[in-house]
N, C-alpha and C positions, 0 to 999 in steps of 0.2 A: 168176472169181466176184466180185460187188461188194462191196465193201467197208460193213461196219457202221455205220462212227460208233462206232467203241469206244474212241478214243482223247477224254476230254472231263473237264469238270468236274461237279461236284453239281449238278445244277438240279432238281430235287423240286418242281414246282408245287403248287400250293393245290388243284389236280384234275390226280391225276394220268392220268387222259386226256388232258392237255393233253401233261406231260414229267415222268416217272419217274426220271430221270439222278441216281444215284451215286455220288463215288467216294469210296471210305474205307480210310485207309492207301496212299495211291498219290500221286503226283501228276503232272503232265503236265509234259513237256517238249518244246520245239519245237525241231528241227535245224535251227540257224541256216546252214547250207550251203546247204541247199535239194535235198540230193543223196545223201539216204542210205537207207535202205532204206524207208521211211516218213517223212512228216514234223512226224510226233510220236510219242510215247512215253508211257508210263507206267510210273514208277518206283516202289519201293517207299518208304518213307518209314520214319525211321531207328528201329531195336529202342531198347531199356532194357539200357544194359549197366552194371549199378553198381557205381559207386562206393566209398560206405561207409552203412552206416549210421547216426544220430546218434543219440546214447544217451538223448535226452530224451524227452518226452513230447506224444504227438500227432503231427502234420500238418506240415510246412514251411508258415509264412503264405505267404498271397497275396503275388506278388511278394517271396518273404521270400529271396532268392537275391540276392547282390552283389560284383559285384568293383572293391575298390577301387582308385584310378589309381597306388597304391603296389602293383601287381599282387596284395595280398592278396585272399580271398574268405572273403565270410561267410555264415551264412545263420542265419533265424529261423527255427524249430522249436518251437510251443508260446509258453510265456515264456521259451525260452533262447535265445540268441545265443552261437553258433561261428563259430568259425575252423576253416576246412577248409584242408588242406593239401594241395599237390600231390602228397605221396603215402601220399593216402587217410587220412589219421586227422584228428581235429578235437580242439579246446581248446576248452572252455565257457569265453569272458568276459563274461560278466555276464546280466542276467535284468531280463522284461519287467514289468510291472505287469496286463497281458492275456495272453488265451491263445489267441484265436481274431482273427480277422477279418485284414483286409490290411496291411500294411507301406510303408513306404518307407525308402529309404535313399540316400546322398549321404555326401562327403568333400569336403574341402578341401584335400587330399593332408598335412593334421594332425592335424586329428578327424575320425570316422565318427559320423553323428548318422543315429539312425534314430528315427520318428515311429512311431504306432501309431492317429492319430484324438483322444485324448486326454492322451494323454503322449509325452515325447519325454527322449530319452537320447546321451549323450557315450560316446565309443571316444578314447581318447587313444591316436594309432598311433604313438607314438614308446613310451610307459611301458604302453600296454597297460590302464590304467587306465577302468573304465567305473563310471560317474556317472549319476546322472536330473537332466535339468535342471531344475531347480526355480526359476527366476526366477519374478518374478511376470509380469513382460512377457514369458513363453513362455506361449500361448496356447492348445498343442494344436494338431496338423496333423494331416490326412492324407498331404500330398505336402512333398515337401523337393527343392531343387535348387537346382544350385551355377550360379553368375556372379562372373567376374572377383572373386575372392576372398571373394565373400560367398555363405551360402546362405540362400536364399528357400524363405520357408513358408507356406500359406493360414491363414485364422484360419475353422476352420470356421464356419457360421450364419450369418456376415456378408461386407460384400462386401471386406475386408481382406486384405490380405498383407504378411507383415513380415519381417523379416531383421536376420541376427547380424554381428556387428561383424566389420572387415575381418582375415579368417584366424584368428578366432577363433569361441567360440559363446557370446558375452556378449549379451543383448539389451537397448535402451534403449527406452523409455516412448514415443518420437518416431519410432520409425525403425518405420516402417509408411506405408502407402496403402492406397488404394481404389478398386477399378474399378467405375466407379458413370457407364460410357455408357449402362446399361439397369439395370432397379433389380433384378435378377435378384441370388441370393446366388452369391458365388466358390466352386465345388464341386474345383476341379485347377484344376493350373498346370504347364507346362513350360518348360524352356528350350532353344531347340533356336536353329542359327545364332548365339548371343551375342543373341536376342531373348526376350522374355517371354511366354508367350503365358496369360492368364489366363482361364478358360471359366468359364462359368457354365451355368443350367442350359439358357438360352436363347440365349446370347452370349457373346463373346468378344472380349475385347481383346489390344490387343498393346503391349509396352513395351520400354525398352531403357535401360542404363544411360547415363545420360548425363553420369556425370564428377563430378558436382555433388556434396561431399561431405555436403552438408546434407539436398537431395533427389534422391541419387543417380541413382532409377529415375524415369520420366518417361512418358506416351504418344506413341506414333508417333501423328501427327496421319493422319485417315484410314484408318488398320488398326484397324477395327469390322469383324467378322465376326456374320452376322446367324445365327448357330450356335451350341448350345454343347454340353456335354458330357453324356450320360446317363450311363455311366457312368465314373468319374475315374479308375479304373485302368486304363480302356483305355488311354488315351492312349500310343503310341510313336513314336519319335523314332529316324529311319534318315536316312544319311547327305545325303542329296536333300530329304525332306521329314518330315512325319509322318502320323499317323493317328490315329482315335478313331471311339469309337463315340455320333454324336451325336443332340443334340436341336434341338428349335427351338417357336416358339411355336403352331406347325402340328401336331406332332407328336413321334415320336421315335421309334427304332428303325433308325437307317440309317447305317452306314459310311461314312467319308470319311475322302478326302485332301488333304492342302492343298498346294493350287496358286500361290503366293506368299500373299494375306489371302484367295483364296477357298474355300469348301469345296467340292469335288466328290465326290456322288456314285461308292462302288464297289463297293456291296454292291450287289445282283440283287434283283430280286422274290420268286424262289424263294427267297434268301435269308433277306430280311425275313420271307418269311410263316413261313419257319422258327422265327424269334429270337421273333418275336411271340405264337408257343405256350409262351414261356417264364412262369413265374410270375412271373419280374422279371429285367431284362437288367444292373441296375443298380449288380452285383455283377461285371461281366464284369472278366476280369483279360488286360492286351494286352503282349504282348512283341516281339521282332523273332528273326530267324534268319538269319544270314545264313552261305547255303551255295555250295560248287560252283558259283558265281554266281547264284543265287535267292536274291532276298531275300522271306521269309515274315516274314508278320505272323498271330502266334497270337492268338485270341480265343476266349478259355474261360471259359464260363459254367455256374459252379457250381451255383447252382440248379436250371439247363435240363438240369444232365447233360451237356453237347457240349463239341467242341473243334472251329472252326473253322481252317482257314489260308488266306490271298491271300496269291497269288504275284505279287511288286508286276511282275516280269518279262513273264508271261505273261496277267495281268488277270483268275486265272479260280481259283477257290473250290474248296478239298476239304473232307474230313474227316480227322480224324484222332480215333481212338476206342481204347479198350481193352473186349477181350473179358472181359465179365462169365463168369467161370467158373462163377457158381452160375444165371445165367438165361440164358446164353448167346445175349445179349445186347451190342448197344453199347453203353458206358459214355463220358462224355469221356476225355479223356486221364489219365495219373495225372500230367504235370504240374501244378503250381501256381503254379512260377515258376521263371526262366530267367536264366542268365548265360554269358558265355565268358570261360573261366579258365584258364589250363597249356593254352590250344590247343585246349581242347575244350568243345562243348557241353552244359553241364550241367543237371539238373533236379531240382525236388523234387517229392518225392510229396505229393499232398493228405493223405493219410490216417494217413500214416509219416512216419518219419524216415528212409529211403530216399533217397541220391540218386545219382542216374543220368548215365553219359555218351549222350546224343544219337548212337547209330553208325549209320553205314548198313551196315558189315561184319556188325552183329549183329541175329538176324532172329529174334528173341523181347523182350518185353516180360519184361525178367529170370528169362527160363526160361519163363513164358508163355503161349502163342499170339499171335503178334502175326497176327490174320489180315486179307488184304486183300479188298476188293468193288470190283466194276465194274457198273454196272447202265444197259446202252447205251438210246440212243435207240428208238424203237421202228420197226418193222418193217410199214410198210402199203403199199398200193399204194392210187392214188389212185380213191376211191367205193369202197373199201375190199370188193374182191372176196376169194375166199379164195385164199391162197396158202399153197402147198405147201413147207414147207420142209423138203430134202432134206440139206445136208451143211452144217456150221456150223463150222470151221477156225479157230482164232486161234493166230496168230502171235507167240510168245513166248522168250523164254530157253530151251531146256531144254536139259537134260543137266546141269544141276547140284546134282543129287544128292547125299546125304553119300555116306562112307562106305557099304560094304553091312554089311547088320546093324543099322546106325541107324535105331531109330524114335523118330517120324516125322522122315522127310527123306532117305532111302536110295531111295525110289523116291516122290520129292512128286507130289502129286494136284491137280489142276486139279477143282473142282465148277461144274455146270451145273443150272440152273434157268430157265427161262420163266413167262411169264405171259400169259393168252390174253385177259383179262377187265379189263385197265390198273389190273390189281398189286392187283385183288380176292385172288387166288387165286394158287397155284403150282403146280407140275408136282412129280413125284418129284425128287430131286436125280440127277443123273449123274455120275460120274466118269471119269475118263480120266487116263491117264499122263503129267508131265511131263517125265519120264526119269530113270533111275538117270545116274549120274556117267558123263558123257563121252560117254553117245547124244544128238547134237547134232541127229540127224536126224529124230528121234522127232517127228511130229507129234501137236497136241493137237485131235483132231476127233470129233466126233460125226456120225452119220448117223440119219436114219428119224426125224426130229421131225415130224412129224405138220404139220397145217394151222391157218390163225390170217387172220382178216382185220386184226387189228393183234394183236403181241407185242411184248413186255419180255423181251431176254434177258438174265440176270446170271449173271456169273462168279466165282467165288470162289475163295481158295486158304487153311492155316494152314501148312502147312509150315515150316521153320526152313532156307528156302535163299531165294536172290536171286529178284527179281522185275524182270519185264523185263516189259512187253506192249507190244509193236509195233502190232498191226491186229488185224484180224477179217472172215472172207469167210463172205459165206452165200450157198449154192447153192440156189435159189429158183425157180420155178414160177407164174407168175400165172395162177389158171382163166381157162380161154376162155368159159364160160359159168357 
């Protein structure tokens, strides 16, 4: 039987007549041998196993997750700041002057300074002591980060960035610049490689410490990047390069990677036309992940609702969502921000004080549904005659069932669905068995689907067991006349 195309990423055109492609909660992997039973996969993507809870009030901020290079980890919750420990309980040190919006945080392996957009605060990690900075040449940041002894902070509304004295967080009247290659204001800044990279909303520059203790930081001559940042918390920094989600004086709304000072394009069309239904991208919050050798880059946009991920390995876009229990429905994710701490991948909730280990063993969104979709390419023959489609087979995991007795997960369900009319409409759902514990043999197939001169077929599962999908064969019929 010929194979589907069931093995792929999100592609959802702006018409979907053109390409209907989903995937949410899965993501692909290619068998680097070239020799295995398939040569690609789709895996499941990791449950909610928590943590602890934190006893404050509200949401984890944006980005409000950190672990510092003295292996502590903190996180922001509302106006309070904790200390999580590796085994699960937290100490409130100190409190914010805000209660919402995004975070930053950085060390100098002395102090923990973390910003908020309007004010910014001291962590003394040796006495535990927290402080608000109140200099008058602290200016308010959104972003904070560390270089050879000093940490660097933007001055929002203008094209400035300034920095605290060396291993300390004293600030002087003098110790500032301006990235003023295009008259665009400084919205983020990173540092990534021991280089500066300063974006605006249209451009970017780039700088580097040059020694100098008067004007320490300097411009690389010719690292103008004709790009800059929509939103400033995307920005992430993985061991090769980084990412953002940028702008330029054409536009905005497009993904990139940087390729030494150029930006390249790696968001998709499908993509874009997605992000661009959002009421604003501007607020998007970007992290890194890096797993089982996939390094993702999460992009979640609170407003839009969604959680995106690129797979920097494999070049190719999912989803990652949580099931709305009362609309049942995709929701974004319930992360809000991400760190690895004690070995493991942790998250906070937007909405709680909730946080979570990152597992692939655990296949619930903390007791949950964590469920996944596949929704393949489509199924025509060329001048698009009608075709008969008879037996529909996909090639999965099964057999790994709970216990008997466990509901759900004692005998997991594979769901099937079509679409004849390019995903106007849908069919009844179908079900079929993916096997109780240890039927390895149990195929997951349907027969007697009916006719279609193009279909969308999607698969779906919520079970609380592993997720494997291999292929997909459909046994098929072109009319002769």
């Amino acid at each position: 039987m010929p194979e589907l195309g069931l093995i792929g990423p999100t592609y959802q055109s702006r018409s979907l007549n053109f390409d209907a492609q989903r995937t949410i909660n899965l993501y692909p992997e290619v068998n680097e041998t070239k020799r295995g039973k398939s040569v690609a996969a789709l895996f499941g993507t990791p449950g909610l196993k928590r943590l602890l809870t934190l006893p404050g009030t509200g949401g984890l901020r944006g980005n409000g997750l950190y672990t510092a290079s003295t292996g502590r980890c903190f996180a922001v919750q509302g106006a309070a700041v904790f200390e999580v420990s590796s085994t699960a309980t937290s100490t409130r040190l100190g409190s914010l002057l805000t209660t919402t919006g995004p975070v930053c945080l950085a060390d100098n392996g002395l102090q923990l300074v973390v910003v908020d957009g309007a004010y910014g605060y001291v962590l003394d990690l040796t006495t535990n002591v927290w402080t608000q900075i109140t200099s008058p040449n602290f200016y308010g940041a959104d972003r904070v980060q560390f270089l050879d002894q000093y940490l660097l902070l933007n001055r929002a509304g203008t094209q400035q960035f300034f920095w605290t004295s060396l291993s300390g967080v004293s600030f002087d009247a003098l110790d500032f610049a301006s990235a003023e290659g295009a008259p665009d204001l400084l919205l983020s800044l990173l540092i990534t490689h021991r280089e500066i990279w300063l974006f605006g909303a249209t451009s970017t520059e780039v700088w580097f410490d040059s020694g100098d203790l008067d004007t320490p930081f300097q411009r690389i001559q010719g690292a103008f990047v004709e790009c800059g940042i929509e939103a400033p918390h995307s920005v992430t920094k993985f061991p090769a390069t980084h990412y953002w989600l940028g702008s330029d004086e054409r536009g905005a709304g497009t993904a990139y990677e940087a390729q030494g000072y150029q930006p390249v394009r790696i968001s998709t069309y499908a993509v874009e036309q997605a992000w661009s239904s959002y009421a604003t991208r501007a607020d998007a919050l970007g992290w890194g992940e890096l797993r089982e050798g996939h390094a993702f880059w999460w992009l979640t946009f609170p407003t839009g609702n969604a959680t995106w991920c690129y797979d920097i390995g494999t070049q190719l876009w999912h989803e990652r969502s949580y099931l709305n229990p009362s609309t049942g429905t995709f929701d974004r994710h319930r992360a809000n921000a991400h760190t690895y701490a004690f070995g493991k991948h942790l998250v906070g909730d937007w909405e709680n004080g909730k946080i979570y280990e990152l597992d692939l063993a655990t296949y619930t969104d903390d007791g949950a549904p964590l469920k996944w979709l596949r929704r393949a390419p489509y199924v025509a023959a060329d001048t698009l005659p009608w075709v008969f489609h008879h037996t529909l087979q996909v090639d999965l995991e099964t057999g790994v069932g709970l216990d008997a007795g466990v509901t759900p997960g004692s005998d997991p369900q594979v769901m099937l669905r079509w679409s004849d009319d390019n995903g106007g409409t849908w069919s009844n759902e179908r079900w079929t068995s993916a096997g109780p514990m240890g039927q390895r043999r149990v195929r997951a197939l349907w027969r007697r689907l009916g006719r279609a001169r193009a279909r969308v077929y999607e698969i779906s599962g919520s079970d609380p067991v592993k997720r494997a999908l291999l292929a997909a064969y459909l046994e098929s019929e072109v009319a002769t006349a």
